[in-house]
N, C-alpha and C positions, 0 to 999 in steps of 0.2 A: 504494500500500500504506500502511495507516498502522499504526503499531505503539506499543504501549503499553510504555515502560521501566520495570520497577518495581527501583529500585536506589538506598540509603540514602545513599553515599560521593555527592555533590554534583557535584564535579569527574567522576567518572566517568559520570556521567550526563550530563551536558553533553556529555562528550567522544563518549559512543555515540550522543547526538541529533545530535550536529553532523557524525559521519561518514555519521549513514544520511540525515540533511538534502541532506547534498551530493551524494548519491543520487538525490534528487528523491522522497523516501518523508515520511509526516507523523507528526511523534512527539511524544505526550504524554511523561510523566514524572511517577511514583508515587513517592513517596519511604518510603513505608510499606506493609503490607500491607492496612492498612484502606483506607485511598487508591485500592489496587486492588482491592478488593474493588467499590466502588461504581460504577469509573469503568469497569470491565472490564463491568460488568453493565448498563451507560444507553449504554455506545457499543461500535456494530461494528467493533472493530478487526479486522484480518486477522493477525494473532500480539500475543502476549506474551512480551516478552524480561524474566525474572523471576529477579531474584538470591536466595539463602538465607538469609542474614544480614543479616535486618530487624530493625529495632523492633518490638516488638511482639509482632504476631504472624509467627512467621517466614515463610519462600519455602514450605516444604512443608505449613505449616496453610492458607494463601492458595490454593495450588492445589487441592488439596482442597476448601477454601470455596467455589473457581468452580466446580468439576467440581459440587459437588453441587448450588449454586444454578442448575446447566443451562447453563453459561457453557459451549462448545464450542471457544471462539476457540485455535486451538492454541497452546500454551505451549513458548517454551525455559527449561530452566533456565543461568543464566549464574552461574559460583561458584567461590570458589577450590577449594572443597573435593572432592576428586580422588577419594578414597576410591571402590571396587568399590560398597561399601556404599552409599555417599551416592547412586552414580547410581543403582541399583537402587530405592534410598527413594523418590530423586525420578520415575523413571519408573513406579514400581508405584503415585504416587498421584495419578497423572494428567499429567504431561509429555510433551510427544513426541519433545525433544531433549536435549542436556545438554552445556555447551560449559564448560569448564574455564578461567578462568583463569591467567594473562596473555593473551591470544588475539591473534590478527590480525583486522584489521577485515574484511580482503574475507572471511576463512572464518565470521566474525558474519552480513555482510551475504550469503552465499551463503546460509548454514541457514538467515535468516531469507526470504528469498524460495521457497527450496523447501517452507518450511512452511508461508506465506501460499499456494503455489499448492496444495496438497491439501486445503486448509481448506474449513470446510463453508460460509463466504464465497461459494464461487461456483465452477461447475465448469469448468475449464479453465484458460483464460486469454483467450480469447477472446471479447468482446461483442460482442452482433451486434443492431440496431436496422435492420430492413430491410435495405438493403444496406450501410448504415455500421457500418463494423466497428473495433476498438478492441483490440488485442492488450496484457493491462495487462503481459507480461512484455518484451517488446519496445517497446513505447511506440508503436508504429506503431499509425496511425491514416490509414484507405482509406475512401472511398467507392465502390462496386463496386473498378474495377482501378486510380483513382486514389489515389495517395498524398497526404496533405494532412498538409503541416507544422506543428505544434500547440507553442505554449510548453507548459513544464513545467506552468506552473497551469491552462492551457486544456482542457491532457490532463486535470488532472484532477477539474478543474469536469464535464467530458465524462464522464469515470467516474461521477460520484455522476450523473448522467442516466442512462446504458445499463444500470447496476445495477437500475435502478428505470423501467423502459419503461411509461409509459400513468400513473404515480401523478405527485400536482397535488404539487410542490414547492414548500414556500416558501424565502423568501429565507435563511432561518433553517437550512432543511432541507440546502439548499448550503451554506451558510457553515458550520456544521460540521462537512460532509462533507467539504469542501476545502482548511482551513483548522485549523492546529493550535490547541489547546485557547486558549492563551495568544496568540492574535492578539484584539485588542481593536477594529481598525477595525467601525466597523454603517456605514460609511456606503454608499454606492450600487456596491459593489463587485462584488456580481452580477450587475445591470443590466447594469454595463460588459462583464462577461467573459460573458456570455450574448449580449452585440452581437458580441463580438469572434467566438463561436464561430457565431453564425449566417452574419458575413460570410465565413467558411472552409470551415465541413461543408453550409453549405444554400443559403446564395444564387448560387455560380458555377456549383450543380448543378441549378437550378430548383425546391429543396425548401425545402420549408417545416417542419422536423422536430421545431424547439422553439418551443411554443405559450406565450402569454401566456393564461395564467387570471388575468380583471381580477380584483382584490381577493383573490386567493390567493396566486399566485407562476408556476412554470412545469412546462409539461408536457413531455416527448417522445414524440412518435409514431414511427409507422412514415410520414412526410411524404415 
């Protein structure tokens, strides 16, 4: 899942990257509205966790802005502000949730998993590439009725593949499907984790699933 923070207070942003990090989920971090307005609109995130008291321009011109520039990705609102009124505001101008708070993390990280799984992202939870399957809510990842153990980043180099079955990836395409905004390595880091997930999901099973397109990057079939 990766999720985009839009939230001014610094320290608090940090602190909800680092609980939903230790999740195993990928979080940018917007510190203004216009900030999010651009970066909501150039990357598929699976949610938007969107505070009201911005700079600028506030959390409920922002939402509004996506809704109307065709931005679907579903949004929480995250705010101190409790008021009947406020959630109503925020819900009638396009939110799907509205978490108050001081809050706890697991009830953060629950809303926000329930709202990346109805998102218009992808339907279920379940990818399926031939008989390799990829459950993103359980992490579990089968080949037919085997199970095959996958680091954190492996799963989700594998996600940005099953999302996108048969289109030519570049290295580029991976890197920041898998990787949060603010990682700066270019070096041969897909190569590597694309060795690693062929020696796992394809070669103990006789497949061949992720193809090398020379001078492109890479593909998955149904192998």
């Amino acid at each position: 899942m990766r999720v985009l923070v839009v939230e001014d207070e610094v320290k608090l942003a940090e602190a909800i990257r680092a609980a939903l990090r230790s999740e195993g989920q990928l979080v940018d971090v917007a510190l203004t509205g216009e900030d999010a307005l651009w970066m909501a609109s150039s990357t598929p995130y699976d949610v938007v966790c969107l505070d009201l008291n911005l700079p600028g321009i506030d959390g409920l011109e922002t939402c509004r802005r996506l809704r109307d520039d065709g931005v679907r990705t579903p949004i929480m609102i995250v705010t101190a502000r409790d008021a009947i009124a406020d959630r109503i505001a925020g819900l009638d101008t396009g939110a799907d949730d509205y978490l108050v708070k001081p809050f706890h993390v697991g009830e953060l990280r629950a809303r926000l998993r329930a709202l990346a799984r109805r998102g218009p992202a992808h339907l279920g939870t379940v990818l399926r590439v031939g008989d390799l399957e990829l459950d993103t809510a359980t992490r579990r990842v089968r080949r037919g009725e085997v199970d095959i153990p996958l680091s954190a980043k492996e799963e989700q180099v594998l996600e940005v593949f099953m999302r996108r079955p048969g289109e030519v990836l570049s290295r580029l395409d991976l890197l920041e499907g898998a990787w949060d905004g603010d990682y700066e390595n270019r070096s041969n880091v897909i190569d590597v984790y694309v060795r690693y997930l062929r020696e796992k999901v394809d070669r103990p099973f006789g497949r061949a699933s992720i193809e090398t397109v020379r001078g492109a990057g890479y593909r998955m079939v149904d192998g």
